[in-house]
N, C-alpha and C positions, 0 to 999 in steps of 0.2 A: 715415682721410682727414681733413684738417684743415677742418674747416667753422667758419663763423659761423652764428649763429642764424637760423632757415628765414625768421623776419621779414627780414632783410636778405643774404638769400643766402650765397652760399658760395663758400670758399675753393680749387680741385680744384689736388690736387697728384700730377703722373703717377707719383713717387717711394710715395707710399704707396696707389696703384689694388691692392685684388686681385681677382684673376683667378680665373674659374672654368671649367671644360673645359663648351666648347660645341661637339659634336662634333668637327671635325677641329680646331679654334681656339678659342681664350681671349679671354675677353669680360669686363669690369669695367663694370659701370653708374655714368656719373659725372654725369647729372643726370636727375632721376625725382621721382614724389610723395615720395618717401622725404624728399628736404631741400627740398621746396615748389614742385615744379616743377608746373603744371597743364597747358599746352601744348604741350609734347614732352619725349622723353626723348634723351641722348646716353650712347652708347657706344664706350667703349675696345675696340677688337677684335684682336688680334694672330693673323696666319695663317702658318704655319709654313710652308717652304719645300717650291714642289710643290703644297699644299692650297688650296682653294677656300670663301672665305665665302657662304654663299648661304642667307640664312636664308628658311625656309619663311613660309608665311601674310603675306609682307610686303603683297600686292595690296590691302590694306583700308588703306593709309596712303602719307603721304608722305617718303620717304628722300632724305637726300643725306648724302653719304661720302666724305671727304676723305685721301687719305693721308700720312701723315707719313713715314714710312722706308718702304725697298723698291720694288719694283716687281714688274709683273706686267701682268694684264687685265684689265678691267670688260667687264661686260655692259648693258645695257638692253633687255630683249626681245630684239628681233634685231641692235639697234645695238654693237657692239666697237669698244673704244679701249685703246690702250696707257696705263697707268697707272706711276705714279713720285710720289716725293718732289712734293707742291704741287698733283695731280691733283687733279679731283674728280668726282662724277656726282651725276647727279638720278634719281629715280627715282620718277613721279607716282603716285598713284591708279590701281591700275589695271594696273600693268607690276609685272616680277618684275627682280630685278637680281642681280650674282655678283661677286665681286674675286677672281682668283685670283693667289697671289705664285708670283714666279720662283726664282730659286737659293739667294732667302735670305728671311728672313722680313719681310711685312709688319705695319705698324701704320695700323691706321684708324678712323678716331673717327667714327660714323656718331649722323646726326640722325635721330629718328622722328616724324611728328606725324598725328594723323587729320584729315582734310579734314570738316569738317559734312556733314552730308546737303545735299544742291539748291546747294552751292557750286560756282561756277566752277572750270572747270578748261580750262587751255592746250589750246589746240589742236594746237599743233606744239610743243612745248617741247624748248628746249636740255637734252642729256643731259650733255654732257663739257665739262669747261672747266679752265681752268688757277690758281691762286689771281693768278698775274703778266696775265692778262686786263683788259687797261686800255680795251677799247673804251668801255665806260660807268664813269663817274668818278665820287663825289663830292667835291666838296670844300667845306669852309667849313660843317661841319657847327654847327648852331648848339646850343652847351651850356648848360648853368645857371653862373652866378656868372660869375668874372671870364675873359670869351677867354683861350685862349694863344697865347702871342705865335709861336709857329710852329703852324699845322696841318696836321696830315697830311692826304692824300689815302686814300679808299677804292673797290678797284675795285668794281664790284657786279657780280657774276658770273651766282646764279641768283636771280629777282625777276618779279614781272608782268610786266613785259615780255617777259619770256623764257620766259614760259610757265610758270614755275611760281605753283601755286593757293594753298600757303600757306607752303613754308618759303621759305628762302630762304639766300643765301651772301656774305658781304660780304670782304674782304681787305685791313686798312690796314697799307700799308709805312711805317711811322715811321723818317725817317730822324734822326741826332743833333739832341735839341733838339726833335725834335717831337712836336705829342702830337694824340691825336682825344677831343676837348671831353668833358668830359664832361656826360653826358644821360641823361635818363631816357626809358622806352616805357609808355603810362599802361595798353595791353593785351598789352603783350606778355613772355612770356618771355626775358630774353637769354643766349646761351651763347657765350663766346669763350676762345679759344685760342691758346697763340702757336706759333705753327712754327717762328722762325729769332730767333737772338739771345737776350739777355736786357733787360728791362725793366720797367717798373711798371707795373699795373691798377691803376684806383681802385674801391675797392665800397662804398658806404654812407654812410662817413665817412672813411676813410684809402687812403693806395694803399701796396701789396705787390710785396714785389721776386718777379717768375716768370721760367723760363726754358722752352724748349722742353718741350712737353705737357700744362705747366700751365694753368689758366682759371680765369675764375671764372662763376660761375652768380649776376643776377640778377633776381630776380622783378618783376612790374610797377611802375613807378612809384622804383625802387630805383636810386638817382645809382649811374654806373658808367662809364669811359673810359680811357684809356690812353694810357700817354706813351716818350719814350725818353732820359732825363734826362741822358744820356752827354753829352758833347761833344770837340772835337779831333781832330785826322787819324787814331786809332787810333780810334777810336770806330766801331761796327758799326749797322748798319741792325736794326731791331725789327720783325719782322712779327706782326701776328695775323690770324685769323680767325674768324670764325661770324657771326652775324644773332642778331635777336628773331624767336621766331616767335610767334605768326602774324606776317608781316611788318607790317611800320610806314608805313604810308601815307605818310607826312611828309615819309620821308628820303628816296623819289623825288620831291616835290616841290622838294624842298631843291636835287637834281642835273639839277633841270626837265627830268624825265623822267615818263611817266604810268603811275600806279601800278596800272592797271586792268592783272586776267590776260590776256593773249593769247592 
């Protein structure tokens, strides 16, 4: 895997993940203590066609699992949702969760994070959402150094609001020309991903050309943003996604929404 140095995070490239058999399905760990992660870890998971991810002892943390390719079903406790390309689910403290693929295989990049002891936790929390969920917005995120002159919007999918107690789900569609500022999180872990397209992340001191399942991982405090430098009526939309976890208090204030768990 192509990393930078654990001080300033890391490079994840889905071309060089490997994979090891975890029961019915293949699992790559692509951010963990191993390259300086301290508040959650993410997982590459591929589930063959037919077969069922469900991994045991999950009930002592926080999940959310997003799919890239295929389709199939989630579960949350007793809640079922049709899952596809751009799906995602939450899956609190507390609850047990399952993705099963249909005729062909899926791939799903699953967040973990343990909630503190006597932390809040949602009361009704959103399980299912789509990464295209525009009801809450941010925009005009505020970055370090100089604005750019276009910014993206990000939808915020799961977050206090919404009931979850620590991770959370963020979605910026960068269209030609646009970019989401870059910033730093002074306590949190960041992991993002792109789903659709190709374009650039910034991490540390430079930005890197990624294409669909690439990301990068950075640690607190560690400048990090992403843009989609294309331009012209051929030019394609850039999505990414993931959050900092524990979530970032700010950036709900930023989309003057409140950051307390519900």
């Amino acid at each position: 895997m192509n990393l930078t140095r654990h001080a300033s995070g890391a490079v994840l490239r889905a071309a060089e993940l490997g994979y090891r058999q975890y029961g019915d399905c293949w699992v790559s760990r692509m951010v963990g203590p191993e390259i300086g992660a301290t508040f959650a870890s993410v997982d590459a998971v591929k589930i063959p066609p037919g077969r069922q991810w469900a991994p045991p002892d999950v009930q002592g943390a926080e999940q959310v699992a997003v799919v890239l390719s295929g389709s199939g079903v989630g579960t949350v406790d007793f809640e079922i949702s049709p899952m596809r390309g751009a799906s995602a689910l939450y899956s609190p403290t507390g609850s047990t969760y399952s993705v099963s693929a249909g005729d062909r295989e899926m791939t799903v990049y699953v967040w973990t994070s343990v909630l503190p002891e006597g932390a809040r936790r949602g009361t009704r929390p959103a399980r299912f959402r789509s990464l295209w969920n525009s009801e809450t917005r941010l925009a005009g995120l505020p970055g370090i150094g100089r604005a750019p002159r276009r910014t993206a919007a990000t939808n915020v999918l799961f977050w206090p609001g919404a009931g979850s107690a620590r991770l959370c789900l963020h979605c910026v569609i960068m269209m030609p020309e646009e970019t989401l500022a870059v910033h730093t999180h002074p306590g949190s872990d960041e992991a993002y991903f792109v789903f659709e397209g190709s374009g650039q992340f910034y991490l540390y001191d430079r930005w890197v050309d990624l294409g669909p399942g690439d990301g990068v991982f950075a640690p607190p405090d560690v400048p990090h943003g992403a843009r989609n430098p294309y331009s012209g009526h051929r030019a394609d939309r850039f999505v990414a996604f993931g959050g900092p976890a524990p979530f970032d208090p700010e950036l709900y204030g930023v989309a003057g929404v409140s950051a307390e768990v519900r």
